[in-house]
N, C-alpha and C positions, 0 to 999 in steps of 0.2 A: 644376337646374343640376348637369350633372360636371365636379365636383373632378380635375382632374388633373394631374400635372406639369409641363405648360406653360403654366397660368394666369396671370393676372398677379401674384396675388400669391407663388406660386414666384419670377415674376421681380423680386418689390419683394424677397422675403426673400433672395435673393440678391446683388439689389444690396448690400442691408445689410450682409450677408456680406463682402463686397468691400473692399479697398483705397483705400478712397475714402473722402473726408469727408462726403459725403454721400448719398444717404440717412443716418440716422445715429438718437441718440437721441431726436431730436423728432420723428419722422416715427415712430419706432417707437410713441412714447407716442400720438400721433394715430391710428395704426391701431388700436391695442389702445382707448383710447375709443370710438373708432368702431365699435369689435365690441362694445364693451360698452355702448354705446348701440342697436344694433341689436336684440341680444338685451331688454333692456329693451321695445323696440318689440314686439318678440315676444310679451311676456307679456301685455302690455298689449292687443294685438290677439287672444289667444287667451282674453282674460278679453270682451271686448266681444260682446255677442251672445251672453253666458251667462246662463239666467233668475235662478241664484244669486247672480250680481254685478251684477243689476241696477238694485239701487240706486246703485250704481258708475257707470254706467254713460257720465252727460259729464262725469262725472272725469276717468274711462279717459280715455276719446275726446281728452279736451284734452291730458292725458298723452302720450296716444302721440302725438299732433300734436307737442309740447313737442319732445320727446325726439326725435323724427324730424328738427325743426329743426335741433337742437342735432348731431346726429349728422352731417348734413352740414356743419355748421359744421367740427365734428372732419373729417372727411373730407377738404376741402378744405385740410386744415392740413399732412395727408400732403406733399403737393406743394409749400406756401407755404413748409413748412419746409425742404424738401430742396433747395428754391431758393434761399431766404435764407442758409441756412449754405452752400451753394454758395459765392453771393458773397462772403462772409466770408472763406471760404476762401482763396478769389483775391484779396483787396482788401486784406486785413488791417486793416480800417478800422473805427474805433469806431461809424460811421454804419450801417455792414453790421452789426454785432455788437449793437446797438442794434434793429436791426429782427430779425433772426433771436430777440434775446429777447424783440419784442411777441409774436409769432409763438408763443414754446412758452408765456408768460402765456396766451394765447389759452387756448392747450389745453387747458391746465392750469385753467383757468377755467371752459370750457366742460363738461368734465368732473365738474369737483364742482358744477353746475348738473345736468348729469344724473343725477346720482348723490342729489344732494337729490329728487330724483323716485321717485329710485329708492326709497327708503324709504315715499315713499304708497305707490307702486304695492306694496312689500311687504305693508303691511294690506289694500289692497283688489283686490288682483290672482291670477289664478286658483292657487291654491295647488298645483297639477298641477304648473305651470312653476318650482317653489322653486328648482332646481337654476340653471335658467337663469339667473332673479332674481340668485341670487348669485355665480355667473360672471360678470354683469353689473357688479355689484356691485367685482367684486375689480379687473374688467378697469378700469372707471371711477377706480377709486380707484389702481392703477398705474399710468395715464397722470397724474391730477391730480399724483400724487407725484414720480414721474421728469419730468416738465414742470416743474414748482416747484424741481424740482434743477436743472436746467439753466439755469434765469432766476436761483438764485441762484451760478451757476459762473459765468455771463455777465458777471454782476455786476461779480464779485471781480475776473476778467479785463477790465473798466474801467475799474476801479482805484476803485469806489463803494464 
């Protein structure tokens, strides 16, 4: 794959950039999961099919199934979110503000779900990839955390 300046994610980080309500916080936390669920997939796949790890081996394999899941889940949240606070946006309605914060729960959820993976895959996964691991690691745990901020900013602006 080349990386280059008219990708889509040039064009997601730009919208971000942007003057608009949305894209926004929660769409950012769900990318940054989403990569730090990939990377996770990563190691997990470079640990499978090694003789060293293979007594690992349908751990791994479940692991990086798990985490694959969960990363689309994150993935799909990009979107969900920048829709829901969309309508929020325009509606100003406690029902739209109410669904835009299941929406970063989500995230935020799904995240520290991967990120608890992430910790086996640190004992049994190929020690080559530590760096990735814990890129993974950071990126998972700043989405769960900027996601959990925002369900509890939701909140308060509901007046719970």
């Amino acid at each position: 794959m080349k990386i280059c300046v008219t990708n889509r994610i040039d064009l997601f980080i730009n919208a971000l950039a942007a003057r608009r309500p949305s894209p926004g916080g929660g769409a950012a936390a769900a990318l940054a999961g989403a990569t730090g669920a990939a990377l996770a997939v990563k190691v997990a796949n470079y640990t499978i099919g090694k003789k060293k790890y293979g007594k690992y081996e349908r751990e791994t394999i479940a692991i990086a199934k798990k985490i694959a899941e969960i990363r689309n889940k994150i993935a799909r949240g990009i979107e969900a979110d920048a829709k829901a606070y969309k309508e929020y946006s325009k509606t100003k309605s406690k029902a739209s503000l109410r669904k835009a914060t299941r929406c970063v729960a989500d995230i935020a959820r799904f995240s520290r779900e991967a990120l608890k993976l992430c910790a086996r895959l640190k004992r049994i996964g190929n020690k080559n990839l530590a760096g990735d691991l814990y890129a993974a690691g950071l990126l998972l745990d700043a989405s769960a955390k900027a996601a959990d901020n925002l369900v509890r900013l939701n909140k308060k602006w509901m007046g719970r």
